[in-house]
Residue, then its C-alpha position, 0 to 999 in steps of 0.5 A: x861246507x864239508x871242505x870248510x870243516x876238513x879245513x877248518x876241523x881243529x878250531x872247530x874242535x878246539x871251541x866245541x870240546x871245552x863246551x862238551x867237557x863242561x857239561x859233561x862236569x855239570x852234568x851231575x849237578x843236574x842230575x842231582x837236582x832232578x833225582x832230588x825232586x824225585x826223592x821229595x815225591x817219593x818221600x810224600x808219598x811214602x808218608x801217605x801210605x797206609x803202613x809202615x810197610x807201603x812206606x818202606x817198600x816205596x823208598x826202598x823201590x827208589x833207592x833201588x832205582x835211583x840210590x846209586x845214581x842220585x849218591x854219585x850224583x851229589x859227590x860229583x855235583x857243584x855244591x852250594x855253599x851257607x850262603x846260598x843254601x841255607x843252614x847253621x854255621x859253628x866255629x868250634x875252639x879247643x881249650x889248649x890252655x885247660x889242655x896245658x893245665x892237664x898235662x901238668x903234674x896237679x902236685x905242682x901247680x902252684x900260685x905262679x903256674x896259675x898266673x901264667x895260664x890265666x895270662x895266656x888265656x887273656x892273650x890268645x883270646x886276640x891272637x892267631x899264634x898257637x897256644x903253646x907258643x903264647x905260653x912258652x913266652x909268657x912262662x919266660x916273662x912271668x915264672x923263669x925270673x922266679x927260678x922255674x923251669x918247665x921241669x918243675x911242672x911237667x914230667x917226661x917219660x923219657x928218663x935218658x933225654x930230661x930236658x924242656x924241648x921234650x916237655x914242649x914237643x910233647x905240648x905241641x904234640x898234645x896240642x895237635x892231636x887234641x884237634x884231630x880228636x876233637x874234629x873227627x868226634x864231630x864229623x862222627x856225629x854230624x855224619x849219624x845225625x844225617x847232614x848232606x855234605x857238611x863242610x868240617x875243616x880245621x881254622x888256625x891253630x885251635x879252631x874247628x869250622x863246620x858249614x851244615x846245610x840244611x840244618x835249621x834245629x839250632x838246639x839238637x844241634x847244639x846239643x849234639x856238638x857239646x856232649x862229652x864224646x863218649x868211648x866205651x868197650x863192650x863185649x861183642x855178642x855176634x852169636x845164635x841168639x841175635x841170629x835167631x832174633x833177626x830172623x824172628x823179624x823176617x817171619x814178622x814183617x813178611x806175615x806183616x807185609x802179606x796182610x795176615x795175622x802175626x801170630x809169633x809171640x814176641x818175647x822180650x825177655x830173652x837174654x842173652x846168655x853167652x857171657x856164660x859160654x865159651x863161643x867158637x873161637x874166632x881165626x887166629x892171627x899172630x898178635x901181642x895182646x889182642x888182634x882182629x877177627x880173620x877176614x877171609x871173606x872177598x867180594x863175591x862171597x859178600x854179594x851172595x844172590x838170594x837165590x844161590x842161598x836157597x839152592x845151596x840151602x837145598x842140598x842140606x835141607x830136604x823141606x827147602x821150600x824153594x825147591x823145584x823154583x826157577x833161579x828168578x822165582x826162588x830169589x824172589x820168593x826168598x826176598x819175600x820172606x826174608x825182608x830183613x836179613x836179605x838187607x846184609x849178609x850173615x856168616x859161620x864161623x864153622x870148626x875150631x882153631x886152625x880148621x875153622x872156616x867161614x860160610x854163608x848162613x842162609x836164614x831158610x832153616x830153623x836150626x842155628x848152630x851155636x858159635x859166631x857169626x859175622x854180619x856185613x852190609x853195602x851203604x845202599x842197604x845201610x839206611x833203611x837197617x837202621x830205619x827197621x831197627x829204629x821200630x818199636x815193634x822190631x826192637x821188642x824181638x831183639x834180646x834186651x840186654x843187646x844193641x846193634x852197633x855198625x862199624x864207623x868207617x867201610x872195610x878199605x880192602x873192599x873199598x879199594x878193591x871194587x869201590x864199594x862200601x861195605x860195613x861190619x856190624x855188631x851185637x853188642x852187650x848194652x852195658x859197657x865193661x869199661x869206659x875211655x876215661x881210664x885210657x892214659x895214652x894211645x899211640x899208633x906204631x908198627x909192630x917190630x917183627x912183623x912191621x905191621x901197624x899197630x896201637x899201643x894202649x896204656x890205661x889208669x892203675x884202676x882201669x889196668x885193674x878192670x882191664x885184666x879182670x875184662x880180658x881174663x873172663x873173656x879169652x878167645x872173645x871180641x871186645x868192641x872199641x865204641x865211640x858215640x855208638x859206632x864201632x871203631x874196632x872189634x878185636x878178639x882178646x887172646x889173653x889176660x892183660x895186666x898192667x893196663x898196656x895192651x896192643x891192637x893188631x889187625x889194622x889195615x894200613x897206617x890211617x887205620x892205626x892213626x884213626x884208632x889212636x884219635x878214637x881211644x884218646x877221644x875217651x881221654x880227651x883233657x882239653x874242652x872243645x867251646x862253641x865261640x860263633x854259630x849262628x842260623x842261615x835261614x833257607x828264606x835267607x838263602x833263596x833271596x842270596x841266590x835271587x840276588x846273585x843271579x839277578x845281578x849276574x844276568x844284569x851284569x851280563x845283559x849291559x855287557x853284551x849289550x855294550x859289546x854288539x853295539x860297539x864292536x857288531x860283528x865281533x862283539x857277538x863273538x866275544x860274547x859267545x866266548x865270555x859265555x863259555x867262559x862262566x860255563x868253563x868257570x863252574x864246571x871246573x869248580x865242580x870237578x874240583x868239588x868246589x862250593x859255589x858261595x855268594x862271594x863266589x857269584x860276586x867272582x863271577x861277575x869280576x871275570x865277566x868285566x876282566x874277560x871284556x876288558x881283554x877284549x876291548x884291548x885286543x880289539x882297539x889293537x885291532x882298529x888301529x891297525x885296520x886305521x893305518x890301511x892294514x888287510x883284515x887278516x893281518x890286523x886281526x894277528x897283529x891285534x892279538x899279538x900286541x894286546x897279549x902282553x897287556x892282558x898277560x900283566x893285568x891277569x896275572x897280577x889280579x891272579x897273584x892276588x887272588x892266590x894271596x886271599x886264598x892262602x891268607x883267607x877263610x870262607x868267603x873270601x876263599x870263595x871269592x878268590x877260587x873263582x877269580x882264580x879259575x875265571x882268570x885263567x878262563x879269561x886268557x884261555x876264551x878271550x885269546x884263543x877262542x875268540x881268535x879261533x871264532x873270529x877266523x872261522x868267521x873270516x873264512x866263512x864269509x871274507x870280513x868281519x865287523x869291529x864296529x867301524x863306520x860303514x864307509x871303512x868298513x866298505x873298504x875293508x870288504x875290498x881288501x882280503 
């Protein structure tokens, strides 16, 4: 046995790799569903519990557990699509006809304007060509005969080059962007109302398709996706008073978690003062308008232990109650009392100008120093801070005219540095100073000096004038960009800006930027976003899909096993075991491609199974013939394989050109259907001729002959010839 698997190691090799590889790919798949059904018991029993507090410290002892594990696995695992899982799926249109009526001069639009719109509305309803494109026709056949021109509708800002290919470039541009905007407000809103692995992708040239599992409230949902996106600009109020609030909620829930009575008086009629107060001014960075707070701050100042902030505390503070604790001991002792703030971190802005530097503000002292503060915190921690901040109870400690607002993306510097999402969040004044319907245009460049991306802002005479009456009042402060309650950005104001045109500085790299500008042309947004299909996907629907499926699969693959042993014996087993490996082979690729597993996914499956015996049946007929004219085992087996091959290689690759075709000109299903033809196809030709081969002559080597499902007597006669 030992010298056959020296001889024989590489066709070992080359038949158990694929497999470990595969299930190396779908083990995350399993993973998931096993963390799930953990989280489901979990989630029973924190409902159980007595206490909102038992309830807590139960979830929070299984995300500490299991969180990270069960969030790769999800990435990583082999997604069920619509179909199979149930949930609500919504085809979403941008209006880029109304789009096109906003961007005409309103002074200008007379009788033949309105009938060429009213007759590319009707045209594009049964049409997959763009908008702009279908008016543009229509604007030749209706209103040039007439003596119009697009100049006399639309005006160009570009006074050196007035011509109509600016006008259609700046439509085509409008028209794009107008998707962008209204896809990301959408994905912001699907991703705070909490839907596990949406699928939101555009569809043609105005469509917006979202696949939300698991959503069965048809209208929350719908409620959610037609509300007008709402983009507001408010003062940031990171200052002693929110400090002081939080830890209030410390001294709270860790009285409240020990059983004893609360005895601190909740006040809800603090206000927040500081609109009447200079703050300390945040680190300076060379801008135009307005910049970003400076973030000096790196991964281990960020992840801080709790008992490190005690003993650093200590040096300061003689009555440190952690004083003579192990390092272990005081952690937890820390823990303990500061359930809430040891959730994120908290910095001081300590100094003025170019002396100021920030350090870690640990909550062991009562005393806190006026100025700014920075707040930050991991994903991990993310959910159950806004679960806190959701109490009734917890809500009343908070100053009533101040909201907390986390950042919409992670900070990328982290995110690219050490793979953690890490978020900044605010309190923010709960009135807004100004609303995005006064922002005329955005656009994300780079800076000329210093080649830095940037986003040029231009608002409405009324909002230019609100504008420099907001930055005058409030030099040296941070006003939060808000879109549908996350912040996109929090620049600090470095002086009055009138006019209405103001830059924003401080963004990372260019997607940064281009993001940003989507967000502050969201609040300007001129072209409606319709629901033109949504329907249900009951997840009754979805389990009978799945039993179906499978049902048809294991049938399927029963008859053909059951052909292939009892026509080709021996060998017919080993195709089987390949056939096998392929389906392995097909699902574990689709899940390093974070590919969807649909119904008509399943039915591609199925077409590989039949196309993988079909190469099969080729490759072996080829080989009973030559066995028929008196050829040793040996040499009919390659002659076989190297006959059949140009066959299989014809009738696979055609089906694969086709499959590319379905892909590309397709939408959903039929994608589905034609990633896993496409993938098993190449499967095919990878377990049907190679692998197969490879179990074959590791069978003649063990044991001199093989069965192809020939009579007994030639068979006989074939054990005689080696």
């Amino acid at each position: 046995m030992e010298v056959f698997l020296k001889k024989h190691l590489g066709k070992i090799a080359l038949i158990v790799l694929p497999i470990i590889a595969a299930l190396i790919l779908l083990f995350p798949t399993y993973n998931a569903s096993r963390l799930e059904k953990k989280e489901k018991e979990a989630f029973a029993r924190a409902e159980k519990a007595g206490n909102s507090v038992d309830s807590l410290k139960i979830m929070d002892d299984f995300y500490k557990m299991h969180g990270e594990d069960l969030a790769n696995a999800k990435k990583n695992r082999l997604k069920l699509g619509l179909d199979l899982r149930g949930g609500m799926y919504v085809t979403m249109e941008v209006d880029i006809v109304k789009l096109i009526e906003e961007s005409a001069q309103s002074e200008s639009i007379d009788e033949i304007f309105m009938e060429v719109l009213d007759k590319t509305a009707k045209d594009v309803v049964n049409s997959e060509e763009t908008a702009i494109n279908i008016f543009l026709k229509n604007f030749d056949a209706i209103a040039r005969p007439k003596g119009k021109t697009l100049l006399n509708y639309f005006e160009t800002t570009d006074f050196r080059d007035i011509s109509e290919k600016k006008i259609i470039d700046k439509l085509n541009e409008n028209a794009t962007q107008a998707i962008d905007q209204a896809q990301e407000v959408i994905r912001q809103r699907i991703d705070q109302y909490g839907v596990s692995e949406p699928n939101i992708q555009k569809s043609g040239a105005r469509r917006i398709v979202l696949e939300l599992p698991g959503v069965q409230n048809r209208s929350e949902m719908m409620h959610l996706l037609q509300t007008t996106a709402r983009l507001e600009f408010k003062l940031v109020r990171n200052n002693e008073n929110i400090v002081k609030a939080f830890s209030k909620i410390d001294k709270y829930l860790s009285r409240q978690a020990k059983g004893l009575k609360v005895e601190e008086e909740i006040d809800t009629t603090v206000v927040d003062t500081a609109a009447q107060k200079d703050v300390a001014s945040a680190a300076e960075e060379k801008a135009t308008d307005t910049e970003t707070v400076a973030d000096n701050t790196n991964l281990d100042t960020l992840q801080t232990d709790s008992a490190d902030v005690a003993k650093d505390t200590s040096k300061k503070d003689p009555d440190n109650p952690y004083e003579g604790l192990s390092e272990e001991e005081a952690r937890e002792r820390y823990l303990a009392d500061h359930p809430f703030t040891s959730l994120f971190s908290t910095f001081y802005f300590q100094g003025v100008g170019d002396q100021q530097q920030m350090v870690n503000f640990g909550y062991i002292t009562d005393e806190v120093p006026e100025g700014e503060y920075m707040f930050r915190i991991t994903k991990d921690s993310l959910n159950k801070f806004l679960f806190m901040l959701q109490r009734p109870d917890i809500k009343t400690f908070l100053p009533i005219d101040l909201e907390v607002a986390v950042d919409a993306k992670p900070d990328q510097r982290f995110l690219q540095q050490s793979n953690i999402e890490i978020f900044d969040f605010y309190a923010l004044k709960r009135e807004a100073e100004l609303t995005g319907d006064v922002i005329t245009d955005a656009k994300a460049t780079f800076d000329p000096t210093t080649n830095a991306p940037v986003v040029s802002m231009s608002m409405s005479a009324d909002g230019s004038e609100s504008w420099a009456r907001i930055t005058g009042a409030n030099l040296k402060k941070r006003i939060a960009i808000v879109l549908d309650g996350r912040v996109y950005s929090a620049p600090t104001v470095q002086n009055k800006i009138t006019g209405g045109n103001s830059q924003i500085t401080g963004m990372a790299n260019t997607d940064e930027a281009h993001l940003l500008e989507i967000v502050l042309k969201a609040g300007a947004l001129k072209a409606p976003v319709q629901i033109i299909e949504e329907r249900i996907v009951g997840p009754s629907l979805g389990e009978d899909s799945i039993q179906s499926g499978l049902w048809a699969s294991v049938i399927a693959v029963i008859f053909v096993v059951l052909f292939m042993i009892v026509y080709y014996s021996t060998a017919g087993v080993l195709a089987d075991i390949a056939i096998m490996m392929n389906v392995l082979l097909i699902l574990s690729v689709l899940a390093a491609l974070n590919g969807t597993l649909t119904l008509p996914g399943i039915a591609g499956i199925i077409l590989t199974v039949g196309m993988a015996i079909d190469a099969n049946v080729l490759i072996f007929e080829r080989i009973r013939e030559e066995l028929n004219r008196g050829r040793s085992i040996r040499s009919s087996v390659d002659d076989g394989f190297q006959k059949a091959l140009s066959a299989i290689l014809d009738s696979n690759i055609t089906t694969f050109i086709t499959g590319v075709i379905l892909y590309y000109f397709g939408s959903g299903p039929i994608q589905g259907f034609a990633l896993t033809l496409m993938i098993g196809i190449l499967g095919t030709l990878f377990t049907g001729i190679v692998i197969t081969k490879a179990l074959i002559e590791l069978s003649l080597a063990k044991s001199g002959s093989i069965s192809f499902g020939l009579p007994k007597n030639l068979n006989n006669e074939l054990k005689e010839i080696k």
